[in-house]
GUKEKOL-24593 format. One record per atom (N, C-alpha, C, CB): residue number from 1; atom name; y, x, z. Coordinates in steps of 0.02 Angstrom, whole numbers, plus 50000, padded with zeros to 5 digits. Each point is the difference from the previous one (the first is absolute). Glycine has a CB too. Example, Ala and Ser with C-alpha at 12.3 -4.5 7.8 and 13.67 -1.06 7.14 Angstrom:
REM GUKEKOL-24593
 num atomo north  east    up
   1     N 49716 50660 50390
   1    CA 50059 49955 50000
   1     C 50060 50045 50000
   1    CB 49941 49905 50062
   2     N 50112 50077 49902
   2    CA 50059 50042 50003
   2     C 50055 49961 50037
   2    CB 49968 50059 49892
END
This chain:
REM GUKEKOL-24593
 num atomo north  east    up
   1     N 51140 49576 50394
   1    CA 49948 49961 49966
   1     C 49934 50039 50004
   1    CB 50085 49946 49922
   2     N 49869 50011 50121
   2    CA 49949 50047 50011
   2     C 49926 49965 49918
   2    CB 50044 50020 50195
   3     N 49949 50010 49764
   3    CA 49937 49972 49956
   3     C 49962 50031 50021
   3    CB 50032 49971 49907
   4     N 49956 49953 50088
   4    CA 49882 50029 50007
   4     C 49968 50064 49936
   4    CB 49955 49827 50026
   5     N 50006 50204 50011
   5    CA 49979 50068 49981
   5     C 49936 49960 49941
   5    CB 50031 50099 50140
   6     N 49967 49887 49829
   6    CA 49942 49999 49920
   6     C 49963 50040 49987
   6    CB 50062 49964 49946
   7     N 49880 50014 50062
   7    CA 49928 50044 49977
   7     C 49930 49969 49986
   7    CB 50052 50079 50071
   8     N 49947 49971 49859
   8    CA 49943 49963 49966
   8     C 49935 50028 50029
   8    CB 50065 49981 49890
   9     N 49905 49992 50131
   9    CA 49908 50028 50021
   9     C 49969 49999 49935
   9    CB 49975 49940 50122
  10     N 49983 50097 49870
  10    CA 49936 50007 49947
  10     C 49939 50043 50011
  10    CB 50084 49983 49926
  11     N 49881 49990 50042
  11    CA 49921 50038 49996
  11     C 50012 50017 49925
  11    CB 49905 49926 50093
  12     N 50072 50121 49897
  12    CA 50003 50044 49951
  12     C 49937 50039 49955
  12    CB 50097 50003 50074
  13     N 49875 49975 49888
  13    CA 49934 50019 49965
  13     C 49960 49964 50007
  13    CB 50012 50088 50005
  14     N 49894 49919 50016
  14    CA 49964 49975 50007
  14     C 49989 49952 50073
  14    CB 49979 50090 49907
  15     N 50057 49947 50147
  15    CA 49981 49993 50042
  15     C 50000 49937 50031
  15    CB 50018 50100 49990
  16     N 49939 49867 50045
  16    CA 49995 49924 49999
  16     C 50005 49994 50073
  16    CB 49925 49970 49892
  17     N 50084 50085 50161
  17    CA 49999 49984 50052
  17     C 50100 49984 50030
  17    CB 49850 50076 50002
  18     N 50155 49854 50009
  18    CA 50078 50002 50019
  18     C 50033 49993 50073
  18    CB 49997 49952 49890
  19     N 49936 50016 50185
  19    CA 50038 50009 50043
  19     C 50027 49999 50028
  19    CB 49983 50008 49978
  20     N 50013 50070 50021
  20    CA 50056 50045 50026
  20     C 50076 49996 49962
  20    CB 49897 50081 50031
  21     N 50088 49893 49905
  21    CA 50101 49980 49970
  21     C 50023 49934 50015
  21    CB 49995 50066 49885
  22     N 49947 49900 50122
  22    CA 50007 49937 50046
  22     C 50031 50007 50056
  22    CB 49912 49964 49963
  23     N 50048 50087 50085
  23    CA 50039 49984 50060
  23     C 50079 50044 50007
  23    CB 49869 49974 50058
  24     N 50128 50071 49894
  24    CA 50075 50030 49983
  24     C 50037 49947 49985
  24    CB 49969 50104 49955
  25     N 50018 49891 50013
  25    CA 50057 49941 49951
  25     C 50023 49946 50033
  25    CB 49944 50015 49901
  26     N 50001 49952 50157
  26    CA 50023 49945 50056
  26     C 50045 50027 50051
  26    CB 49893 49943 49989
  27     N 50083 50117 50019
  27    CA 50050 50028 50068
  27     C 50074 50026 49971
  27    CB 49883 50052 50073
  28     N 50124 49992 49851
  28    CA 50052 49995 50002
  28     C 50047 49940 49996
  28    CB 49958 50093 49975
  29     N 50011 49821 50011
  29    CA 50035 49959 49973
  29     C 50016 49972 50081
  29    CB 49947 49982 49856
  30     N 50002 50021 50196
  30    CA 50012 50010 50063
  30     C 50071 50033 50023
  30    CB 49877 50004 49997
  31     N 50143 50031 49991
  31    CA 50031 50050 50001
  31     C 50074 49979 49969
  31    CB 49887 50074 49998
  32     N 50124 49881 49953
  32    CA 50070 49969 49961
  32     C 49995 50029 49941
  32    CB 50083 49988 50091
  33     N 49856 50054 49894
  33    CA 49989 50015 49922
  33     C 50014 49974 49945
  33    CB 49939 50028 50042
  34     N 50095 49957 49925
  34    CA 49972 49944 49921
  34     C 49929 50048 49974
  34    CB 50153 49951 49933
  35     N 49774 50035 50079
  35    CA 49960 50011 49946
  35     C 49954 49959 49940
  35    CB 50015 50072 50086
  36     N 49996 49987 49872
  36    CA 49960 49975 49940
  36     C 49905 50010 50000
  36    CB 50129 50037 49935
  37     N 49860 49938 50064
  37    CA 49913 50040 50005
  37     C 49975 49971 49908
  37    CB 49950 49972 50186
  38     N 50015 50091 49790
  38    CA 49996 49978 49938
  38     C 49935 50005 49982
  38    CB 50107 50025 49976
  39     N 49839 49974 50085
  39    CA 49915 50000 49998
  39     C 49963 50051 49964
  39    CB 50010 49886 50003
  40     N 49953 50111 49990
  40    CA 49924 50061 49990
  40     C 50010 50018 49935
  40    CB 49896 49947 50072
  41     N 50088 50107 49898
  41    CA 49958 50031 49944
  41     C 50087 49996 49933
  41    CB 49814 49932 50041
  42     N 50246 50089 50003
  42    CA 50060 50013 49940
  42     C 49990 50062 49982
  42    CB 50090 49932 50039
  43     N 49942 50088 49890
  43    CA 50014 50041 49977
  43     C 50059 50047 50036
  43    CB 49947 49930 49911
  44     N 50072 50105 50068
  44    CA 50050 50052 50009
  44     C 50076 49977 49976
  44    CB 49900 50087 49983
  45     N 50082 49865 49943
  45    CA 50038 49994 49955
  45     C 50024 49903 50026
  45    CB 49931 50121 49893
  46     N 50027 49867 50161
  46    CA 50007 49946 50002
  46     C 50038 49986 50068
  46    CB 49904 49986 49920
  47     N 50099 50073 50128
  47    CA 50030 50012 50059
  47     C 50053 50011 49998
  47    CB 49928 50026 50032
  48     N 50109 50027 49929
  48    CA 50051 50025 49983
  48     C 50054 49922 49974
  48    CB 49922 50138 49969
  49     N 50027 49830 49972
  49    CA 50061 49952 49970
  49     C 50012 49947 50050
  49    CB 49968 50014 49875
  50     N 49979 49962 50185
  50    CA 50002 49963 50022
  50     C 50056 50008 50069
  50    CB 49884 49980 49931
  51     N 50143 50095 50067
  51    CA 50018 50022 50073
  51     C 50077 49970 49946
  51    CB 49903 50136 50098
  52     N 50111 49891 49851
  52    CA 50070 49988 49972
  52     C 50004 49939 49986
  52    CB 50016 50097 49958
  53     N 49945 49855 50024
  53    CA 50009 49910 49982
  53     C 50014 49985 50089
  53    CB 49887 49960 49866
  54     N 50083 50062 50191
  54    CA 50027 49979 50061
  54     C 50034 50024 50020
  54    CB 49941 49969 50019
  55     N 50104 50091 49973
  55    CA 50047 50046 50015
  55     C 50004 50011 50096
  55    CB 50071 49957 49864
  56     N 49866 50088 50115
  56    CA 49983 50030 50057
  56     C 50021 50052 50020
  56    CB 49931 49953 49984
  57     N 50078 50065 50091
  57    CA 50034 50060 50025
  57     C 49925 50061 49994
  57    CB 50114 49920 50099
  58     N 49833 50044 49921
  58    CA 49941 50056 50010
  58     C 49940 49948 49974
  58    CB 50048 50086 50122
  59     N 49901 49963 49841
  59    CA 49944 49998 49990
  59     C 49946 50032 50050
  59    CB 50053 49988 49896
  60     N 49917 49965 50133
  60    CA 49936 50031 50029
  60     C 49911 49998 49987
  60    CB 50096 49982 50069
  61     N 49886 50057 49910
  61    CA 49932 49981 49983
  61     C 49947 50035 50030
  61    CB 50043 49969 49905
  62     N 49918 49994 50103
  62    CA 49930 49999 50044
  62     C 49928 50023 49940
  62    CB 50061 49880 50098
  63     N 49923 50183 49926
  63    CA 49944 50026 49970
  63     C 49969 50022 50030
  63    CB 50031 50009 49932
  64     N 49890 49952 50071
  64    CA 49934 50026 50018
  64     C 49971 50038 49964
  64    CB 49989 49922 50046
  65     N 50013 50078 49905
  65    CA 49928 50026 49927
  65     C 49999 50054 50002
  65    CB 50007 49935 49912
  66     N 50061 50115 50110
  66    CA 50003 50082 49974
  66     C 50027 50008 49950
  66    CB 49915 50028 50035
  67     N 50119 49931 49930
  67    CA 50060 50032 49933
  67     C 50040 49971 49992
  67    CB 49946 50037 49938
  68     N 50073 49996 50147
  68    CA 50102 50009 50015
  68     C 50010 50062 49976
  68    CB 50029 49941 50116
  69     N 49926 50108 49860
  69    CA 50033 50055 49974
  69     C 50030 49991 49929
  69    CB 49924 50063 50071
  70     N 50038 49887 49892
  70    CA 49996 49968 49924
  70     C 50069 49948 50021
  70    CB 49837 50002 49953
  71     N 50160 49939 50074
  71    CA 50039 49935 49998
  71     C 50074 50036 50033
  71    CB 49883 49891 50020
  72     N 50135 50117 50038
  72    CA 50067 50032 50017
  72     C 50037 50034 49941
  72    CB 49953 50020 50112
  73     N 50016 50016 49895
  73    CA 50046 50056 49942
  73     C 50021 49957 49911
  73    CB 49908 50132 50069
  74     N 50036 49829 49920
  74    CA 50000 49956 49941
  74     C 50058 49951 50014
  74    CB 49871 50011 49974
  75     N 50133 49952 50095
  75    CA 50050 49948 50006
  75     C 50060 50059 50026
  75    CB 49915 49868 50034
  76     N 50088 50161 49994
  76    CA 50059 50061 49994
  76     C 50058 50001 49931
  76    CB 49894 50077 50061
  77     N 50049 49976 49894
  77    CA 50019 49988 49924
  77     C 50023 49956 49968
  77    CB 49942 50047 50001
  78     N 50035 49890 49998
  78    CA 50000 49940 49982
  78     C 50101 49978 50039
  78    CB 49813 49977 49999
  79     N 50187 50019 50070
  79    CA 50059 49987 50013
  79     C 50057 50046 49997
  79    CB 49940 49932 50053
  80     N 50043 50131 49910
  80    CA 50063 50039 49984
  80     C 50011 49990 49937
  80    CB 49987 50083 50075
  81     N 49953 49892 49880
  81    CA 50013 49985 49947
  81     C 50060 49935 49972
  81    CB 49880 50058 50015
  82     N 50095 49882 50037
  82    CA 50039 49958 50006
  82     C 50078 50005 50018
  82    CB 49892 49965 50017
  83     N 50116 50102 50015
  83    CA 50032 50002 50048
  83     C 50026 49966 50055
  83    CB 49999 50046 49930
  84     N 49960 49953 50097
  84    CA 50001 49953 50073
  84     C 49981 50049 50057
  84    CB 49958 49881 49943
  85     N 50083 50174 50076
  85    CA 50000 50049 50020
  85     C 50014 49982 50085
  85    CB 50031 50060 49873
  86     N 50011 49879 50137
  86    CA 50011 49990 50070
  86     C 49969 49957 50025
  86    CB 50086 50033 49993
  87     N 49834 49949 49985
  87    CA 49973 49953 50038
  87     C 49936 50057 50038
  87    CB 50037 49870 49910
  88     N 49952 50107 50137
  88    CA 49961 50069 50038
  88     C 49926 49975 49992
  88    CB 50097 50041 50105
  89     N 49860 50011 49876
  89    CA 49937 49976 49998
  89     C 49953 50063 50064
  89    CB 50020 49939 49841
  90     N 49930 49993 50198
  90    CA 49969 50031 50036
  90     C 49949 49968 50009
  90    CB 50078 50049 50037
  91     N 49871 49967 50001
  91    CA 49940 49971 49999
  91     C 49941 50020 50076
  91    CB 50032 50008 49848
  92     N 49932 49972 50138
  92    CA 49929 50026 50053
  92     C 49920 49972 49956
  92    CB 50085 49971 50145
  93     N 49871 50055 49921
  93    CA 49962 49999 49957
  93     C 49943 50065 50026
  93    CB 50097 49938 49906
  94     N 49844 50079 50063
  94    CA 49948 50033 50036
  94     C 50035 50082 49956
  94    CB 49866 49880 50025
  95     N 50172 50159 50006
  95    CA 50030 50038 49960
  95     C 49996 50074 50022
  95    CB 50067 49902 49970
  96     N 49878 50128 50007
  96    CA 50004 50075 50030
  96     C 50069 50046 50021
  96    CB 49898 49996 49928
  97     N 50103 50052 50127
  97    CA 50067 50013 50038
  97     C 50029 50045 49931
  97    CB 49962 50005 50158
  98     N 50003 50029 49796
  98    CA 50034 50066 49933
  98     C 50030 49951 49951
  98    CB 49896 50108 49994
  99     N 50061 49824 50002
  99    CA 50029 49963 49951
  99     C 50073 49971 50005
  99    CB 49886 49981 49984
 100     N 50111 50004 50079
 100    CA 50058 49995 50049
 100     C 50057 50011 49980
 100    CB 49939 50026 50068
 101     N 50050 50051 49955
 101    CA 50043 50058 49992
 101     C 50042 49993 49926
 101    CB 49910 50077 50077
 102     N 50028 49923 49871
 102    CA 50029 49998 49924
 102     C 50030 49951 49987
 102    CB 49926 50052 49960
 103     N 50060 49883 50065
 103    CA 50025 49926 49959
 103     C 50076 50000 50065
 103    CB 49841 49903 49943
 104     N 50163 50120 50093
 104    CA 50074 50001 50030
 104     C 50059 50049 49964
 104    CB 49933 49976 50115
 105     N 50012 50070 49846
 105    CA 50040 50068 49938
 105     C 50028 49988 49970
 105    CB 49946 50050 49984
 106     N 50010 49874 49977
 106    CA 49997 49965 49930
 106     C 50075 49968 50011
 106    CB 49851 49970 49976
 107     N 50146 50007 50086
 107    CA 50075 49948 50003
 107     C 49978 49941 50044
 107    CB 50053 50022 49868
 108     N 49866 49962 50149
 108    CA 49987 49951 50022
 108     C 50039 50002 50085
 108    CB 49884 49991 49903
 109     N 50133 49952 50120
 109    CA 50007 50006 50077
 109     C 49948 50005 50045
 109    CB 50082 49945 49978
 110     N 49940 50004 50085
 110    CA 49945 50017 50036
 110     C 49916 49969 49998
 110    CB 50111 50022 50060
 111     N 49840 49993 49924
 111    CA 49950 49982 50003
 111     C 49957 50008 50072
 111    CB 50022 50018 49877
 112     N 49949 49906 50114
 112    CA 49955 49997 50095
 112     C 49955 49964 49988
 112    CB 50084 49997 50091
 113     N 49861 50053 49943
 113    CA 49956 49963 49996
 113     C 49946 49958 50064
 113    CB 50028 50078 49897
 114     N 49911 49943 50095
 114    CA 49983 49939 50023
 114     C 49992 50011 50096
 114    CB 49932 49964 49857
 115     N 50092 49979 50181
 115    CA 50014 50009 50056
 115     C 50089 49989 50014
 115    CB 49879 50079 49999
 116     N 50157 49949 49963
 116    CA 50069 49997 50020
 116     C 50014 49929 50026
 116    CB 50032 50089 49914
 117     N 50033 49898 50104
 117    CA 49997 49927 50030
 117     C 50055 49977 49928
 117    CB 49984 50011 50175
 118     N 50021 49940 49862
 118    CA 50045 49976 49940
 118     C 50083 50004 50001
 118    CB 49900 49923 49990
 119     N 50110 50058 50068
 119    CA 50052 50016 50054
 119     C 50021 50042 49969
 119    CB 49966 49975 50100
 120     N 50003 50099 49903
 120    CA 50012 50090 49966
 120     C 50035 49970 49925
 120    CB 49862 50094 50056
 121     N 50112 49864 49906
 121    CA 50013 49997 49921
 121     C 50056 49971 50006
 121    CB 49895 49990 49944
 122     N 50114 49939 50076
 122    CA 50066 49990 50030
 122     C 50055 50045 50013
 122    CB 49937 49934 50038
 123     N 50039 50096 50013
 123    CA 50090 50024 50021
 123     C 49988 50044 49957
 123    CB 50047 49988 50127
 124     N 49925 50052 49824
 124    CA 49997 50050 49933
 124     C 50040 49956 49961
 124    CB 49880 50064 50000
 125     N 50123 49885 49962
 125    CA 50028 49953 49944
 125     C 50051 49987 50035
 125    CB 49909 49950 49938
 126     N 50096 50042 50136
 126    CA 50080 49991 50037
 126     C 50060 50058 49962
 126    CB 49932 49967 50141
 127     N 50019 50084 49890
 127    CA 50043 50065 50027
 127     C 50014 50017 49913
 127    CB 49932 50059 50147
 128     N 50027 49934 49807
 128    CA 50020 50019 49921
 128     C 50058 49968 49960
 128    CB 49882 50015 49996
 129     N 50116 49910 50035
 129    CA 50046 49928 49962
 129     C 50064 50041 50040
 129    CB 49913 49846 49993
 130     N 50083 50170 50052
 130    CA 50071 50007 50045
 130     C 50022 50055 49974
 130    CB 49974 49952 50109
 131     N 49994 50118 49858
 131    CA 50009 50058 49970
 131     C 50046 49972 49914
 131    CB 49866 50070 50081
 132     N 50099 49887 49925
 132    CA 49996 49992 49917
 132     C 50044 49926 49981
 132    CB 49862 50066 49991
 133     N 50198 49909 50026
 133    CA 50014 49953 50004
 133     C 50003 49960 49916
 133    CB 50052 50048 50127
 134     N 49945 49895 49850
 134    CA 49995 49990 49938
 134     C 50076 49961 49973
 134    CB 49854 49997 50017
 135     N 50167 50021 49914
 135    CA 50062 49992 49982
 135     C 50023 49929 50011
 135    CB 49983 50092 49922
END
């Protein structure tokens, strides 16, 4: 039984520019995705509940503004709190290479940014669902 891989897209804070989660979110559904896209300017608190009301395998969110150092780590927290420990959260986005470094520390996965293809994000959410099979 092969299930479709579930993932919620979001923009996260202020940022009003979406895109680029647009064109994520079409290609993974391209792709045999089930996605959720849950539009511009969510909370932290609003990502998290929304990834468990759709019972999603991965969260991905798209940040332009500069506080993925602030929002990651907040929706991080937030889903250990819940405990929802096996849904994978990753993202892209305009993201300096040190910050990188740290928010992959934190627990975040892979983050890409701008230029990657999409294709790349794909077989990433392939190669993770297949690591990570769900009960």
């Amino acid at each position: 039984m092969d299930s479709k891989i579930r993932v919620l897209v979001a923009k996260a804070g202020l940022d009003g520019h979406d895109r680029g989660a647009k064109v994520v979110a079409a290609a993974l559904r391209d792709a045999g995705m089930e996605v959720i896209y849950t539009g511009l300017r969510q909370t932290p608190e609003m990502i998290v509940e929304a990834a468990i009301q759709e019972d999603v395998d991965a969260i991905g969110i798209s940040i332009l503004s500069g506080a993925h150092m602030t929002l990651f780590p907040k929706i991080l927290n937030l889903m250990k709190e819940k405990q929802v420990n096996d849904i994978l959260l990753f993202g892209g986005g305009i993201i300096p290479a040190e910050d990188l470094k740290k928010l992959k520390e934190f627990g975040v996965g892979e983050l890409f940014t701008p230029g990657t293809s999409t294709q790349e994000i794909i077989k990433y959410l392939k190669e993770w669902a297949a690591k990570h099979p769900r009960n």
